[in-house]
C-alpha positions as CSV (number, residue, x, y, z in Angstrom):
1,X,17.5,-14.1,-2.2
2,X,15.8,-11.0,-3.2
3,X,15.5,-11.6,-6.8
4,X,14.5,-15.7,-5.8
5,X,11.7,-14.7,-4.3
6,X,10.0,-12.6,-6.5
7,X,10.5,-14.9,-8.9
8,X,8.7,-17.6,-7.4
9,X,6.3,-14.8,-6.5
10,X,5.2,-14.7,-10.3
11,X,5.7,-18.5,-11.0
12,X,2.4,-19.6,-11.7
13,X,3.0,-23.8,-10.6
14,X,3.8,-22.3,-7.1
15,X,1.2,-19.5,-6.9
16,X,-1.5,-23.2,-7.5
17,X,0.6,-25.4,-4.7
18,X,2.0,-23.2,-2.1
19,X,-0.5,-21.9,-0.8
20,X,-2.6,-25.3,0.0
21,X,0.1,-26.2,2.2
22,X,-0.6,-25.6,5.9
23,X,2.7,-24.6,6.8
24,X,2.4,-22.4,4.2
25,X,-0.7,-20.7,5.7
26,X,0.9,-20.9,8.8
27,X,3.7,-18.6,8.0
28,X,0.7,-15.8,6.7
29,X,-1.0,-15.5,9.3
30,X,2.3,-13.1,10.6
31,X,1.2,-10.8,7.5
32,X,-2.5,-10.9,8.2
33,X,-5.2,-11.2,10.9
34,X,-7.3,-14.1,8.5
35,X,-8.5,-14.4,5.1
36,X,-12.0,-12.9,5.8
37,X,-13.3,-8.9,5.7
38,X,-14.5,-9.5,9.6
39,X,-10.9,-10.9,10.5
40,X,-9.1,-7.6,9.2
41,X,-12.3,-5.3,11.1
42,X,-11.5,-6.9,14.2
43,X,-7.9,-5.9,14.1
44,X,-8.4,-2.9,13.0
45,X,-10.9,-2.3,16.2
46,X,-7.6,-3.3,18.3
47,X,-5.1,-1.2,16.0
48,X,-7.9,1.8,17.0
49,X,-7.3,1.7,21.2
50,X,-3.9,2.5,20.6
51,X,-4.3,5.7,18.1
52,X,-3.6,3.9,15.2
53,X,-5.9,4.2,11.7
54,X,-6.1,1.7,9.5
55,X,-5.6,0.9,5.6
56,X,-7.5,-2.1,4.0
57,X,-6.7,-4.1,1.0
58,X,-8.0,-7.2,-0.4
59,X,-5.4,-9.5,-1.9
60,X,-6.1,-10.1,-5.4
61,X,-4.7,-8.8,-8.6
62,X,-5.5,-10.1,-12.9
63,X,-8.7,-11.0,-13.2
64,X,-10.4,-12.7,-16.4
65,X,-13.4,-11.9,-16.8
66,X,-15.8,-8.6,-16.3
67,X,-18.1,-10.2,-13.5
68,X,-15.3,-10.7,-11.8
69,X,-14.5,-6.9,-11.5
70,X,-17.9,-6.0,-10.6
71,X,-17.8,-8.7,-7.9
72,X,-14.6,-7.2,-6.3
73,X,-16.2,-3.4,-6.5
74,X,-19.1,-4.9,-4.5
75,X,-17.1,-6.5,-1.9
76,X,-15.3,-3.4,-1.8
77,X,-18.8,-1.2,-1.4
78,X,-19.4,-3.8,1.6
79,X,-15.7,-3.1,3.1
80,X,-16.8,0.9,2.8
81,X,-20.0,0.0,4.3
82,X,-18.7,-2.1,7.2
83,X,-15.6,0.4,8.3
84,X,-18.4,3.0,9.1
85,X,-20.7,1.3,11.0
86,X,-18.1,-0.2,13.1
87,X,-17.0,3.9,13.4
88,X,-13.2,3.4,12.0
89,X,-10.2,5.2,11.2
90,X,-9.9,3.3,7.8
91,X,-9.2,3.9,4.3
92,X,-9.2,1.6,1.5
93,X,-6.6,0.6,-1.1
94,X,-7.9,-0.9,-4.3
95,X,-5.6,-2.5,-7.3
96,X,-6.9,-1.7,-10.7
97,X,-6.1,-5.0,-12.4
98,X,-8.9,-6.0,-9.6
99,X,-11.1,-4.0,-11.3
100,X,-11.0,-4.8,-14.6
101,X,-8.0,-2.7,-15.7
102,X,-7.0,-5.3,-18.4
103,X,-10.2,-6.0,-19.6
104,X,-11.9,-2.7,-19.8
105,X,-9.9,0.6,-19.0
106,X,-13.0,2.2,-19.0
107,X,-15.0,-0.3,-16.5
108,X,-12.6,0.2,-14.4
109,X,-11.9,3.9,-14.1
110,X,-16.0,3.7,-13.3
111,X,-15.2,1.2,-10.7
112,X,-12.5,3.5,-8.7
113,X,-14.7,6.3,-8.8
114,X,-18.0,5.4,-7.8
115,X,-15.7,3.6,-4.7
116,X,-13.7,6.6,-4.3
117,X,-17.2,8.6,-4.0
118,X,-18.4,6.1,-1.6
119,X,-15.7,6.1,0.3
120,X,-15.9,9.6,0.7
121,X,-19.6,9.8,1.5
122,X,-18.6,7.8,4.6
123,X,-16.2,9.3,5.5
124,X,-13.2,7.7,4.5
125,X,-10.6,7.5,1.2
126,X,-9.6,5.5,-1.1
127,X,-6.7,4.9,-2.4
128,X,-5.0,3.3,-5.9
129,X,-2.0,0.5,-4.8
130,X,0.5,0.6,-7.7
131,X,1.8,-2.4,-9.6
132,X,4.5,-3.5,-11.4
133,X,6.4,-1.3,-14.2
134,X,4.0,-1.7,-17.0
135,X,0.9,-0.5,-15.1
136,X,2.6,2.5,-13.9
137,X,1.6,5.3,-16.5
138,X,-2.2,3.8,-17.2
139,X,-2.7,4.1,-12.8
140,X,-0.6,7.9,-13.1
141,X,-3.2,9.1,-15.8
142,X,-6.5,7.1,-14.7
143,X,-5.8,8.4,-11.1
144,X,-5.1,12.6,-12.7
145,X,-8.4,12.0,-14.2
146,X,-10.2,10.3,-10.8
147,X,-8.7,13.7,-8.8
148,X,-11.4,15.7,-11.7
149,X,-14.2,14.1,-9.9
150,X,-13.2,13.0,-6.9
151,X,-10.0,15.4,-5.6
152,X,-10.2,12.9,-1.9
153,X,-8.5,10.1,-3.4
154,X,-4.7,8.8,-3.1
155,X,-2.3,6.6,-4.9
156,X,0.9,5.0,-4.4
157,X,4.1,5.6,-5.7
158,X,7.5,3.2,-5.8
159,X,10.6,5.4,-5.0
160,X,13.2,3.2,-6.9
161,X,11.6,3.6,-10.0
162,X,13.4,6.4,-12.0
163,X,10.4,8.0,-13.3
164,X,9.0,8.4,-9.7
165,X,10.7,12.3,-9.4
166,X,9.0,13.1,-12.6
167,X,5.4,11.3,-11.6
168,X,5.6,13.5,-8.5
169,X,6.0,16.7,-9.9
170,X,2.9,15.8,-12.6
171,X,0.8,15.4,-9.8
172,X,1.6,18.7,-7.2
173,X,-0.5,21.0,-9.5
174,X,-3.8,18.2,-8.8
175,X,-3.3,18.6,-4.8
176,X,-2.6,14.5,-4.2
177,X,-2.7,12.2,-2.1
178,X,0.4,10.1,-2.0
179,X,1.6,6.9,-0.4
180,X,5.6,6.5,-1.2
181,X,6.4,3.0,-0.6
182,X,10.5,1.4,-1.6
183,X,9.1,-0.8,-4.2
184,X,8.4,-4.7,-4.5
185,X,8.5,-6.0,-8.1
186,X,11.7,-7.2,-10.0
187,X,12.4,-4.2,-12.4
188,X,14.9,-3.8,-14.7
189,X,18.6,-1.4,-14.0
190,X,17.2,0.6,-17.1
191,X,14.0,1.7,-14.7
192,X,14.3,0.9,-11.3
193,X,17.4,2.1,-9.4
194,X,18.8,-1.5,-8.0
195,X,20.9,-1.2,-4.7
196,X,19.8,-0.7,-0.9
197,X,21.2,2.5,-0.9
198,X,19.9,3.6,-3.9
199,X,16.6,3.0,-3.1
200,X,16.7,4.6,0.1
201,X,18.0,7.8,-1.0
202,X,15.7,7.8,-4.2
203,X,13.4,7.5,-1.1
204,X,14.0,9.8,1.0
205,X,14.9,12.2,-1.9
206,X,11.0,12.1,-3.4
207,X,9.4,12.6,0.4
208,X,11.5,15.8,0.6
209,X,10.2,17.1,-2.4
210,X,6.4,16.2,-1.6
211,X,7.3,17.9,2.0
212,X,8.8,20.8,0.5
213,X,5.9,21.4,-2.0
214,X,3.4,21.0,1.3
215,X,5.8,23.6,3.0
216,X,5.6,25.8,0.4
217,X,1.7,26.1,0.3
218,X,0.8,23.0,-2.0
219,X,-2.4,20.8,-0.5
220,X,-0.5,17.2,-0.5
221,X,-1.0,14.4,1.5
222,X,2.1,12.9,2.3
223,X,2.3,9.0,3.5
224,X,5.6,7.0,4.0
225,X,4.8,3.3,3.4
226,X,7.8,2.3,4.9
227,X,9.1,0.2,8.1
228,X,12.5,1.9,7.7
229,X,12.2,3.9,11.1
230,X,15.6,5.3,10.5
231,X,14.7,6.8,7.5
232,X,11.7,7.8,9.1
233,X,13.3,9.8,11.6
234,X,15.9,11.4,9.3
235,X,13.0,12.7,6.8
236,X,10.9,13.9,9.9
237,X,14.4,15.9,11.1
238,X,14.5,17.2,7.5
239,X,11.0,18.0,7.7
240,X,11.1,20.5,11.1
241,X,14.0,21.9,9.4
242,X,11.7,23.5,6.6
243,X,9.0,24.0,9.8
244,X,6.7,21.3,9.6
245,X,6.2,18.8,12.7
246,X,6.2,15.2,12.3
247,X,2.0,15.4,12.0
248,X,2.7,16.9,8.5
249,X,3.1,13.2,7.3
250,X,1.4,9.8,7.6
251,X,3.6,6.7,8.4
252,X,2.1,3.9,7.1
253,X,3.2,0.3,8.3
254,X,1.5,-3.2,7.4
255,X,0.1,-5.6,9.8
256,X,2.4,-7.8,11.3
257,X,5.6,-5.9,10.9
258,X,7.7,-3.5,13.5
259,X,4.3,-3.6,15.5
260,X,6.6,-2.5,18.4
261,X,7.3,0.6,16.7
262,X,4.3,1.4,15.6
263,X,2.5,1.9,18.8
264,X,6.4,3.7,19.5
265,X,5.9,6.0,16.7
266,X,2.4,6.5,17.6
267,X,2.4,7.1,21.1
268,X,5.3,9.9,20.4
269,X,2.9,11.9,18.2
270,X,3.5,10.7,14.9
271,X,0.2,9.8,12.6
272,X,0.3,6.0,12.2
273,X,-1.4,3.5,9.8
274,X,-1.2,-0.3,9.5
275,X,-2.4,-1.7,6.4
276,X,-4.2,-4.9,6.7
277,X,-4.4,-7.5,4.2
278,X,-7.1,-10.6,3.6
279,X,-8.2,-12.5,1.1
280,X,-7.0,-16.3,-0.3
281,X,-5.1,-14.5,-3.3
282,X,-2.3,-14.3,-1.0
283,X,1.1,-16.2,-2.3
284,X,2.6,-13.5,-4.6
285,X,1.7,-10.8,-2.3
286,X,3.1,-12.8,0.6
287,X,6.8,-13.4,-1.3
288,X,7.1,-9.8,-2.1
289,X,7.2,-8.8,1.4
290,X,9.1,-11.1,2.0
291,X,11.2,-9.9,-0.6
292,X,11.2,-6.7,1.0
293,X,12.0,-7.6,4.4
294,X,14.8,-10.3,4.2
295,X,14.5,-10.4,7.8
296,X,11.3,-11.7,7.4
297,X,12.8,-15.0,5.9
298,X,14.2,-16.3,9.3
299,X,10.5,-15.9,11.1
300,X,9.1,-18.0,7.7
301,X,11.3,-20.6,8.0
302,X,10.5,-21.5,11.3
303,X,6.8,-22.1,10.5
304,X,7.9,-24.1,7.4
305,X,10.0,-26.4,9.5
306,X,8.3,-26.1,13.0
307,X,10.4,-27.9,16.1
């Protein structure tokens, strides 16, 4: 079902009919407060009165032509903007390919930064969202050379890729930011470690390292993008074994799902972030987590065929 999914996630014919359907859009709206910026502010206000910070993104990935990058760094300046005067927790999440990164490397490296230096000037982060397998080493290298001028920047990782271990280590000597997430693109055997189990000790086994390197004196910024609270749990019991308490990490959770234990998690001390999603360039995003979550599938189906 897995490997269904994200295929119709990159099939192009669905990507143009899915998403006009209203059952379709019905089934979303679990994922995400509404397609517009003030839809994901609102719940973010909410997500704040219980102690829990917030991580934006706006759906969207390839673009085609240069005016469209610049149009997404602007809307992004705006997010920046609108998180501080409403005085939020909230950090933003950018893909490359939104800005430009398969038109003009160079546009959008300018892009990130002059975000990244806004977001910082108003008190907030930003952070790089990784993509699939042949984006991975232009986002590792663009993102070393962002941390040059702007060291309060983050990016994400993918644990079941088998590169991940050595990604980490090339980035402890820069003092990072990093957001480990499982991983939601069909990769190959020959990169991406395949099974559940694999992928959850790749997992927890590249958190340990980045929590033994912050043990050891290194300045990194651990997040777990994951709503695995089990393995949660057992890296925060691995974590106070090497003294650190469970505020040495961020767990990072997107709207809609395990919202129960969130405000758990949060409420017994842990750091806690949703990330919230909007936009219309929702379908492929929308079948990876599904993907991701098989137990998603039974909640979609419902709204497909509503009784």
């Amino acid at each position: 079902m897995r490997k269904v999914l994200l295929w119709a996630a990159g099939n192009a014919w669905l990507r143009d009919r899915v998403p006009r359907t209203a059952a379709a859009r019905r089934a979303v709206r679990r994922f995400m407060p509404g397609e517009r910026m003030e839809d994901a502010l609102d719940a973010a206000e909410a997500f704040g009165r219980q102690g829990i910070s917030t991580l934006f993104t706006r759906l969207g990935e390839n673009l085609d032509a240069l005016a469209d990058a610049d149009a997404v760094a602007e809307h992004y300046r705006g997010l920046i903007d609108a998180i501080a005067e409403r005085g939020l927790d909230g950090h933003v999440s950018i893909k490359l390919t939104q800005l430009g990164l398969d038109l003009d490397v160079e546009r959008a490296f300018e892009h990130t930064r002059a975000l990244a230096d806004h977001a910082v000037g108003r008190g907030g982060m930003l952070w790089i969202d990784m993509e699939s397998s042949p984006y991975v080493e232009t986002t590792v290298a663009l993102y070393e050379r962002l941390l040059t001028v702007q060291p309060r920047a983050g990016i994400c990782l993918q644990a079941y890729l088998r590169r991940t271990p050595g990604d980490i280590q090339r980035l402890l000597p820069h003092a990072p930011a990093i957001r480990l997430v499982k991983g939601a693109y069909a990769e190959p055997v020959d990169l991406a470690v395949q099974t559940r189990t694999e992928v959850d000790a790749a997992y927890a086994a590249c958190a340990l390292v980045m929590l033994q390197a912050r043990a050891a004196g290194t300045p990194i910024e651990v997040g777990l993008g994951t709503h695995d609270v089990r393995l949660v749990e057992l890296i925060e019991h691995h974590a106070a074994a090497i003294g650190l308490d469970r505020t040495a990490f961020e767990v990072q959770m997107l709207y809609g799902i395990r919202s129960d234990e969130q405000r758990r998690l949060a409420a017994a001390g842990y750091r806690v972030r949703d990330l919230i999603a909007y936009g219309d360039a929702w379908y492929p995003w929308y079948l990876r987590r599904l993907a991701e979550r098989p137990a998603n599938l039974a909640f979609a189906f419902r709204q497909l065929v509503p009784f």
